[in-house]
N, C-alpha and C positions, 0 to 999 in steps of 0.2 A: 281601909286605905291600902293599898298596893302601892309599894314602892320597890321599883325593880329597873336594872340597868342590863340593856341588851349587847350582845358580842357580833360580829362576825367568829367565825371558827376559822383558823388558818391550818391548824393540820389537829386530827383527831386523837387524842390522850390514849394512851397505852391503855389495853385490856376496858375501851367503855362498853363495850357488850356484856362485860362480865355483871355489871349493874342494872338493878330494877327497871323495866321500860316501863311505858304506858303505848298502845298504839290509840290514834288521836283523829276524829275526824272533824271539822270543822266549820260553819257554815255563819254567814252574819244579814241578820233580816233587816239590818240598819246601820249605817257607819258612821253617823253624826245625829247623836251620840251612839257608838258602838252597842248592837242588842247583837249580839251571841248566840249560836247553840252548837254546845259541843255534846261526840259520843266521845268519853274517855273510857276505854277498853267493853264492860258491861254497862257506863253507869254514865247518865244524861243529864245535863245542864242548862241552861238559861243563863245569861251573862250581859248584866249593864255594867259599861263601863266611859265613865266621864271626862273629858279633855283632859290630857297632860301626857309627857312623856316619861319625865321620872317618877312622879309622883301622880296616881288619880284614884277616885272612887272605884269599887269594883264591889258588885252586889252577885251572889249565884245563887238560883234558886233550880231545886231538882225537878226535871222531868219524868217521864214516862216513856220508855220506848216508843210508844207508839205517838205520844204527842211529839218528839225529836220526829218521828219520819215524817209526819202533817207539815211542822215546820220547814223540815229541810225542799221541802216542795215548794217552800214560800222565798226560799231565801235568791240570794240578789249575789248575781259572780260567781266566782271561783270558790270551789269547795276543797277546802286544805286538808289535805293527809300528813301524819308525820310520827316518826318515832318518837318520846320523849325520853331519854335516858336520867334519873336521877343519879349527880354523882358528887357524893358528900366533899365539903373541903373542909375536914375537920380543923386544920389549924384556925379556920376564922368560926366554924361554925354553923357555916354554911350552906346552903344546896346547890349547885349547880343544875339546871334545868337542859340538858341535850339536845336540839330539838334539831332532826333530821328526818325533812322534807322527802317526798315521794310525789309519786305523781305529775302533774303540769311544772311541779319547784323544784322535782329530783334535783340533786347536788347545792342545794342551799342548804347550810348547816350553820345553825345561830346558837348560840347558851344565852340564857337570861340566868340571871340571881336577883333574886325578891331580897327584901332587907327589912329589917326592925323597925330600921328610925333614917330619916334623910342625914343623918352624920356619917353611920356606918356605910349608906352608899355612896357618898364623899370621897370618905377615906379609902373606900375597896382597892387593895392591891390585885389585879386577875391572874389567873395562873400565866406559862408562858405559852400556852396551847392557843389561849385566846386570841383573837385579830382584831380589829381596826372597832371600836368603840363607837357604837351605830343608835345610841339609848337616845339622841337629841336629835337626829335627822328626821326618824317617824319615816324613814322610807322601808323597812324593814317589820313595821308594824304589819299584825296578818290580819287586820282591819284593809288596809291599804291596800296587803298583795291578793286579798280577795278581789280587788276592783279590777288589777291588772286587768291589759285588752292578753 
C-alpha cells in the first residue's frame, strides 16, 4: 500500500542539491489502471498501481534494460523526465521526494512524502517550502500529465 500526499513547491529549500538525486525517466502503457515503466538512474521497473489518491496499491516488479526500451516504444503520451531529490525531515521521520521536471514540464516542481499508516498522513505538518496541497485533485498525478495534449 502506498500512501503518499502530493505538494505544489512554492519556492525551493536551501542547499536541495546538496542531497542524493535520482534522474528518472518515465513512461505509462496504461492509465486506468496505471501500468508503469520507469528508468531510475541504472535500474528498471514495471509499476501497477490501483485507483486512489491518498491511499492505493502499488505493485513493482524489475525489469531488464533492454525489456524498458521494447516497452517504452509501446507506451501511450508523454514521456516524463525529472530530477528526484531525497530530502530527509528528520523531525518527523520522514523523506521528502523532490521531484523537478524537465523536459515538455520544465518548471513544475512537486514533493510527495509516502507515509506509514493513513494517521500519520492526516496529521503531516509540511515544511514552509511547500505550496498549495495538490494530493485530492489527481491533477498533478504523472499518470494524468502523461496524457496532457
Amino acid at each position: 500500500m502506498e500512501i503518499e500526499r502530493k505538494y505544489l513547491v512554492s519556492h525551493l529549500p536551501e542547499a536541495y542539491t546538496s542531497f542524493p538525486f535520482h534522474s528518472i525517466e518515465q513512461a505509462y502503457l496504461c492509465t486506468e489502471p496505471v501500468v508503469r515503466i520507469r528508468r531510475e538512474d541504472h535500474e528498471y521497473y514495471l509499476t501497477y498501481k490501483s485507483k486512489g489518491l491518498l491511499a492505493r496499491e502499488e505493485y513493482n516488479l524489475p525489469l531488464t534494460g533492454e525489456a524498458y526500451r521494447h516497452l517504452l516504444t509501446k507506451a501511450d503520451g508523454n514521456i516524463l523526465t525529472k530530477k528526484r531529490y531525497l530530502i530527509p525531515l528528520k523531525s518527523q521521520n520522514l523523506t521528502v521526494e523532490l521531484d523537478i521536471f524537465e523536459g515538455k514540464f520544465s518548471g513544475l516542481i512537486l514533493a510527495e512524502v509516502e507515509f506509514p499508516d493513513l494517521e500519520s498522513a492526516n496529521n503531516f505538518q509540511p515544511p514552509e517550502w511547500f505550496g498549495e496541497d495538490v494530493t485530492f485533485s489527481g491533477d498533478y498525478q504523472n499518470s494524468r500529465l502523461s496524457r496532457m495534449p
